[in-house]
C-alpha beads as a LAMMPS data file, in Angstrom:
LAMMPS data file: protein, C-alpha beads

235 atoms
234 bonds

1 atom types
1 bond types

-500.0 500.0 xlo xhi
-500.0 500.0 ylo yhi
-500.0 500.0 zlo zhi

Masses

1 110.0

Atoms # bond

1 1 1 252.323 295.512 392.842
2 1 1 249.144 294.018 391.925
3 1 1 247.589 293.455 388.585
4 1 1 244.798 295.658 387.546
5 1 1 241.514 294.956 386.731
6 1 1 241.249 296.813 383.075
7 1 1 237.158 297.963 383.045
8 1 1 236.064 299.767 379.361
9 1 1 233.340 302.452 380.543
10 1 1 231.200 302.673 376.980
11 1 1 229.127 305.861 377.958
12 1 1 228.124 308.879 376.223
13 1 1 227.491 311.170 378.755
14 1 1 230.609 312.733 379.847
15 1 1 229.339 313.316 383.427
16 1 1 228.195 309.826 384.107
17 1 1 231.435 308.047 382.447
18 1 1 233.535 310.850 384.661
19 1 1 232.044 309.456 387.896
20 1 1 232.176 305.760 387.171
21 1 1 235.666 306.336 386.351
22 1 1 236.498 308.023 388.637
23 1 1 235.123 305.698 391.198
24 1 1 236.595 303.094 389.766
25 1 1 240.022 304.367 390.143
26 1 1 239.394 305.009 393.528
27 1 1 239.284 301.248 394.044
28 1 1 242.717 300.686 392.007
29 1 1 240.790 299.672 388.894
30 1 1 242.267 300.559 385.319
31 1 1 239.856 302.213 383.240
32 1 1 239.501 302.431 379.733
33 1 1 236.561 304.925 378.209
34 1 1 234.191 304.929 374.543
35 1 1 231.613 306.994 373.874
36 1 1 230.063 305.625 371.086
37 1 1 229.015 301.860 369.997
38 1 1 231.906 301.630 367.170
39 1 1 234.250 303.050 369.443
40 1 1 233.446 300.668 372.225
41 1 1 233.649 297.817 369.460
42 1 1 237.694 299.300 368.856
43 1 1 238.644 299.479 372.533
44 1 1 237.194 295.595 372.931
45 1 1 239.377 294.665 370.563
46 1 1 242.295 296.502 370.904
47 1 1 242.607 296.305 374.680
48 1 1 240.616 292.978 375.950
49 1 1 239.120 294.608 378.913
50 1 1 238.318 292.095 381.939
51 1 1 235.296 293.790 382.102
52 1 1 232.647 296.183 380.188
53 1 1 230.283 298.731 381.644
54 1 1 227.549 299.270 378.949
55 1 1 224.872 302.299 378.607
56 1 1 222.625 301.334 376.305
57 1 1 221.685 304.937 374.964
58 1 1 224.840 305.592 372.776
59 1 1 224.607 308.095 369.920
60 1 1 225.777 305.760 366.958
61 1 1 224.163 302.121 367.306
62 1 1 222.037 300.628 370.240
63 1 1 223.767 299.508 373.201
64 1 1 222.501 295.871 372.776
65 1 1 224.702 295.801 369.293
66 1 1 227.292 296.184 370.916
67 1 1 226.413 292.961 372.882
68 1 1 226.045 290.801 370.400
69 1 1 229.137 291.814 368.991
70 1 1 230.958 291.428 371.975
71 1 1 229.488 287.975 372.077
72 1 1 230.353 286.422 368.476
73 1 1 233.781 286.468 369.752
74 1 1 234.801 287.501 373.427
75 1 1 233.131 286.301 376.737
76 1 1 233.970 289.208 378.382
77 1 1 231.872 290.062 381.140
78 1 1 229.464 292.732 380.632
79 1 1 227.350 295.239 382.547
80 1 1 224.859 297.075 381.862
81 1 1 224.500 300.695 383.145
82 1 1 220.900 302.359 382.012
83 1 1 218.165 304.594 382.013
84 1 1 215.580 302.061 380.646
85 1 1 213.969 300.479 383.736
86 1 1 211.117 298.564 381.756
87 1 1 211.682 294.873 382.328
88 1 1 211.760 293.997 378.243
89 1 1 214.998 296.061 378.122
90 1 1 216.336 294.300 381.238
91 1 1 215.029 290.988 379.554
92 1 1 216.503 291.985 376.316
93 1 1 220.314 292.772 377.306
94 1 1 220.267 289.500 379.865
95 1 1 219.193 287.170 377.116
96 1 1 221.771 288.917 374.272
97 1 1 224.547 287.835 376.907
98 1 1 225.322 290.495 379.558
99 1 1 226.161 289.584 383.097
100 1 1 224.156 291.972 384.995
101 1 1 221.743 295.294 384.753
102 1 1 221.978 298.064 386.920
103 1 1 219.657 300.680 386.470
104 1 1 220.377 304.847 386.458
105 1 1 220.582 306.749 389.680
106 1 1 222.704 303.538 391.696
107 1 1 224.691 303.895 394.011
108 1 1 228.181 303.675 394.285
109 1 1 228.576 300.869 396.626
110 1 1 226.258 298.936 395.041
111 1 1 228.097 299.416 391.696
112 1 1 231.177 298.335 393.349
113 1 1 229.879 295.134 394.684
114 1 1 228.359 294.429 391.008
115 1 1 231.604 294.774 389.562
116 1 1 233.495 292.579 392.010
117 1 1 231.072 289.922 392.074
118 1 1 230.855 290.065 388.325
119 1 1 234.494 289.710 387.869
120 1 1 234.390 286.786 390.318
121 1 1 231.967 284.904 388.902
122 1 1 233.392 285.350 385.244
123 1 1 236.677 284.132 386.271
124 1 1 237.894 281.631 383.861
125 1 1 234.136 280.413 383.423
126 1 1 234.135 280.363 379.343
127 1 1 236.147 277.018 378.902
128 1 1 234.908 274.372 381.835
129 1 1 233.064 276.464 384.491
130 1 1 236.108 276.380 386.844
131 1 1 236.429 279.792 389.233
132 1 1 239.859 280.329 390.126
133 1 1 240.125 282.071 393.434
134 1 1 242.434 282.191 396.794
135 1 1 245.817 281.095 395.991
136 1 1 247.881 278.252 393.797
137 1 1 251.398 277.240 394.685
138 1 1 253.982 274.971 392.502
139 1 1 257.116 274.622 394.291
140 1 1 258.369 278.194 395.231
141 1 1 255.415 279.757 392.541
142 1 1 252.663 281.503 394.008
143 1 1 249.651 282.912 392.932
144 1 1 247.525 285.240 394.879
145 1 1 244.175 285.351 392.352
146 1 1 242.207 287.900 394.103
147 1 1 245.373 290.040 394.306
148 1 1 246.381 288.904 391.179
149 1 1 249.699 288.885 392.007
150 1 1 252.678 286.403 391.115
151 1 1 255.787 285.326 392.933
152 1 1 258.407 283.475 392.748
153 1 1 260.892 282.981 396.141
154 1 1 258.572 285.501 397.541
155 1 1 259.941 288.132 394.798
156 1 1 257.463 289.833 392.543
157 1 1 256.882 288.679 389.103
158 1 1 255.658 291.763 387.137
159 1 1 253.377 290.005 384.381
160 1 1 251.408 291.666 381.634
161 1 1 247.934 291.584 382.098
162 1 1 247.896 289.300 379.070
163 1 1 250.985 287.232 380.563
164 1 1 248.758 287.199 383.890
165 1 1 245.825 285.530 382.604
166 1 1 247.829 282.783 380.608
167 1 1 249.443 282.013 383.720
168 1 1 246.525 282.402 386.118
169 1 1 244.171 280.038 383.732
170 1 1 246.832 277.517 382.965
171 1 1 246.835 276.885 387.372
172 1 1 243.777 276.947 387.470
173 1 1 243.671 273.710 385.118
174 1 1 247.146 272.802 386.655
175 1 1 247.842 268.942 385.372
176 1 1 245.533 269.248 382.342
177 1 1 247.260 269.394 378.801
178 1 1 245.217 272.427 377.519
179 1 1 245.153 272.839 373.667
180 1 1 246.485 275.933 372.011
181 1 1 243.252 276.318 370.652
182 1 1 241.249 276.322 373.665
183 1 1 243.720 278.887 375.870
184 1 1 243.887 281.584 373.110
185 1 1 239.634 280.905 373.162
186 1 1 240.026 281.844 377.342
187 1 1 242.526 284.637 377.052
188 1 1 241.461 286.701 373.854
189 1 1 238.459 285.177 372.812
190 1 1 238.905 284.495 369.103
191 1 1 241.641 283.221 367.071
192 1 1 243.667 284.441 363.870
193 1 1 246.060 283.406 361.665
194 1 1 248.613 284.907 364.159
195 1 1 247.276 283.653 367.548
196 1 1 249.469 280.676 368.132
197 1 1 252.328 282.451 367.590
198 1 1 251.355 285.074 369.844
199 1 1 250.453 282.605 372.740
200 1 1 254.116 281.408 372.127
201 1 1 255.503 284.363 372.603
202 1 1 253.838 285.378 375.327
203 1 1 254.902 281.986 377.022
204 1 1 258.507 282.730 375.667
205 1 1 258.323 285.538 378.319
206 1 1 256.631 284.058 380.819
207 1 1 259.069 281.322 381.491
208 1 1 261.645 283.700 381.327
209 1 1 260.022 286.431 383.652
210 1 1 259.332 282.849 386.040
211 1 1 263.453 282.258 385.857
212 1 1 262.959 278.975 383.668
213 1 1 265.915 277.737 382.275
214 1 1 266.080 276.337 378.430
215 1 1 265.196 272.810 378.570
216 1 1 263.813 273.130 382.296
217 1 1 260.063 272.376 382.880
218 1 1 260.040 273.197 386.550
219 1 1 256.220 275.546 386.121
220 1 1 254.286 274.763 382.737
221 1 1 255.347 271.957 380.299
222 1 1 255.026 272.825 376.046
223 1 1 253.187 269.659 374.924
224 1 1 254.854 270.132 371.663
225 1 1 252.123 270.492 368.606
226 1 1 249.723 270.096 371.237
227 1 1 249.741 272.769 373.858
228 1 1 250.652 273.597 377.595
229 1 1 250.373 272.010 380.577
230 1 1 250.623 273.759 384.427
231 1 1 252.159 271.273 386.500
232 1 1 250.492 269.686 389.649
233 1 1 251.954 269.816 392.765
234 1 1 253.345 266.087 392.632
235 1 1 255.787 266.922 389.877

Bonds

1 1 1 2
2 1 2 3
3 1 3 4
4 1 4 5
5 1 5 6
6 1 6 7
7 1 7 8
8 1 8 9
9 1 9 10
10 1 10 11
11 1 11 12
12 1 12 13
13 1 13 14
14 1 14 15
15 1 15 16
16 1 16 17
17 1 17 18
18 1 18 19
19 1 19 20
20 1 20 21
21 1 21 22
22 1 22 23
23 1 23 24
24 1 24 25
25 1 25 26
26 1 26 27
27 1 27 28
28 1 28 29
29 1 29 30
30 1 30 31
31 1 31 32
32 1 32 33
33 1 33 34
34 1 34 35
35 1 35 36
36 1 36 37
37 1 37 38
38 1 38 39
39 1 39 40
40 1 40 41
41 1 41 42
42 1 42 43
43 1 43 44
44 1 44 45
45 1 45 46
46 1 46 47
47 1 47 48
48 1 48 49
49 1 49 50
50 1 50 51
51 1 51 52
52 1 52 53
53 1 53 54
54 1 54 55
55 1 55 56
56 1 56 57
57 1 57 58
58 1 58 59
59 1 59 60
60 1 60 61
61 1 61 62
62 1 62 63
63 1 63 64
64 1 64 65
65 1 65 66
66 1 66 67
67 1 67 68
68 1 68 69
69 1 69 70
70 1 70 71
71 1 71 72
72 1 72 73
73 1 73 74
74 1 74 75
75 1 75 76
76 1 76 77
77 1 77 78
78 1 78 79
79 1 79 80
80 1 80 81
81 1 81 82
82 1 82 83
83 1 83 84
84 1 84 85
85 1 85 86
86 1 86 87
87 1 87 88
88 1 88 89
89 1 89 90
90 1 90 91
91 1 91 92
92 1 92 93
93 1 93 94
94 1 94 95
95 1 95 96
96 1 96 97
97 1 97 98
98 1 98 99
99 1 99 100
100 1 100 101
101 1 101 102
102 1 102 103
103 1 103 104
104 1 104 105
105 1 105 106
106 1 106 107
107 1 107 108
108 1 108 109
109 1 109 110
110 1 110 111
111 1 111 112
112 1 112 113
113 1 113 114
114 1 114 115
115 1 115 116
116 1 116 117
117 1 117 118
118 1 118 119
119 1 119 120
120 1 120 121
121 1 121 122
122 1 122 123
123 1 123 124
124 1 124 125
125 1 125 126
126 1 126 127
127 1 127 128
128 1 128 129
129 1 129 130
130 1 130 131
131 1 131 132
132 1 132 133
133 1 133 134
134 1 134 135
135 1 135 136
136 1 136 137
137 1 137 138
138 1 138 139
139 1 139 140
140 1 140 141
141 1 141 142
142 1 142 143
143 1 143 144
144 1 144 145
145 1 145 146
146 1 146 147
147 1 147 148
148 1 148 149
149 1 149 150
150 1 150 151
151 1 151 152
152 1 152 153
153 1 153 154
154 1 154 155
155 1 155 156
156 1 156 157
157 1 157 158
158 1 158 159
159 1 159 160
160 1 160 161
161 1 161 162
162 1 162 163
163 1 163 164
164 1 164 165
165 1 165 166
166 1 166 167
167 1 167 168
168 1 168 169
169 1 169 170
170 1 170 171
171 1 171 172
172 1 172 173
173 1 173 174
174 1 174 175
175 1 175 176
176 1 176 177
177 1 177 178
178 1 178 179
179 1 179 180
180 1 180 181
181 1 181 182
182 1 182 183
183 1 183 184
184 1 184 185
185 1 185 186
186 1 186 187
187 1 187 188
188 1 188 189
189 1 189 190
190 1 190 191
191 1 191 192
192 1 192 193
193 1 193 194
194 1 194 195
195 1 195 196
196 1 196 197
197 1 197 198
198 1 198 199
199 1 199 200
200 1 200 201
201 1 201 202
202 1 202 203
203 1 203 204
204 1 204 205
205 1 205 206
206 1 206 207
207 1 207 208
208 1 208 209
209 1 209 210
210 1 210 211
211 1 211 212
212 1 212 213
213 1 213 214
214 1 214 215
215 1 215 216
216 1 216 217
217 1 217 218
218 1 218 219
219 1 219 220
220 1 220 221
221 1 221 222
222 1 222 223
223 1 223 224
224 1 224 225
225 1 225 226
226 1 226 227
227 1 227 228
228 1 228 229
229 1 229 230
230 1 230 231
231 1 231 232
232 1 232 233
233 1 233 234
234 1 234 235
């Protein structure tokens, strides 16, 4: 079973966000919904979407706060979805941080292509530029990225989304020591007092989800006090 996409649709009018969503689910996306700027703010928080579709019209707060909130601490890819077809408010959005602009009517192929090329092209981009995509395999681990699917011995691994990502970015920098610091900055965007201890645990159940015995390094190696390490295919 593959790993879904989780897309927050922050739009107030309930026609519109039914559609997208609707849509959207169609095409075996998960979809989270806001109608309002604060609320949007909340779900981004609470849920770490892999993506955000924006209108800018909201009844609370202008759409474009809620991009430059979503910017002091997440990179989470972000389209727009508007009304406002003047070029300053394309200009506007683009240079606050979002990833694309699609203007009200679109279609709904053309919406679909935005978000998959949007996810694709903010895969794992935040920390070094580095797209993961097709497969990575580690002894009898495999990872199908655009699938986003894990297996080990050809047996499904059913991963969290969170577990996912920690797994999927540590491959895709698979021989690099990567610092605590620098994985909870990929996977949730900021860091708190808790953070470390949550990527631990997380990993905690990842090695034991990947069949990792205590004391057995055979995937990802703790670099203790330092961080983790995916390793290469020579180990």
């Amino acid at each position: 079973m593959s790993n879904k996409y989780k897309i927050l649709i922050i739009e107030d009018e309930a026609n519109i966000q039914s559609f997208v969503g609707t849509i959207l689910d169609a095409n075996n996306y998960q979809v989270l919904t806001a109608r309002t700027c604060s609320q949007g703010k909340l779900m981004l928080s609470s849920h770490l979407p892999d993506l955000v579709i924006l209108d800018l019209g909201l009844p609370d707060a202008d759409g474009l706060e809620f991009i430059r909130f979503a910017r002091e601490t997440s990179s989470v890819p972000i389209i727009v979805l508007s009304a406002r077809t003047q070029e300053s408010d394309k200009v506007s959005a683009l240079d606050l941080g979002a990833n694309d602009y699609i203007t009200k009517p679109f279609g709904t192929e053309e919406l679909l292509a935005r978000v998959r090329a949007t996810l694709r092209n903010s895969r794992y981009s935040a920390e070094s530029g580095v797209l993961a995509e097709g497969s990575f395999s580690l002894h009898d681990l495999m990872i199908d990225y655009d699938k986003r699917m894990v297996t080990v011995n050809g047996n499904d691994i059913k991963l969290t989304q969170t577990e996912y990502n920690i797994v999927a970015y540590l491959s895709a920098h698979s021989g690099k020591v990567l610092t605590y610091a620098s994985i909870i900055r990929a996977i949730w965007g900021a860091s708190d007092p808790g953070s470390t201890k949550k990527l631990q645990v997380n990993m905690a159940n990842i090695r034991k989800k990947l069949g990792a015995k205590p004391g057995e390094n055979k995937y990802i190696i703790n670099e203790l006090g330092v961080g983790y390490r995916m390793c290469d295919e020579n180990e």
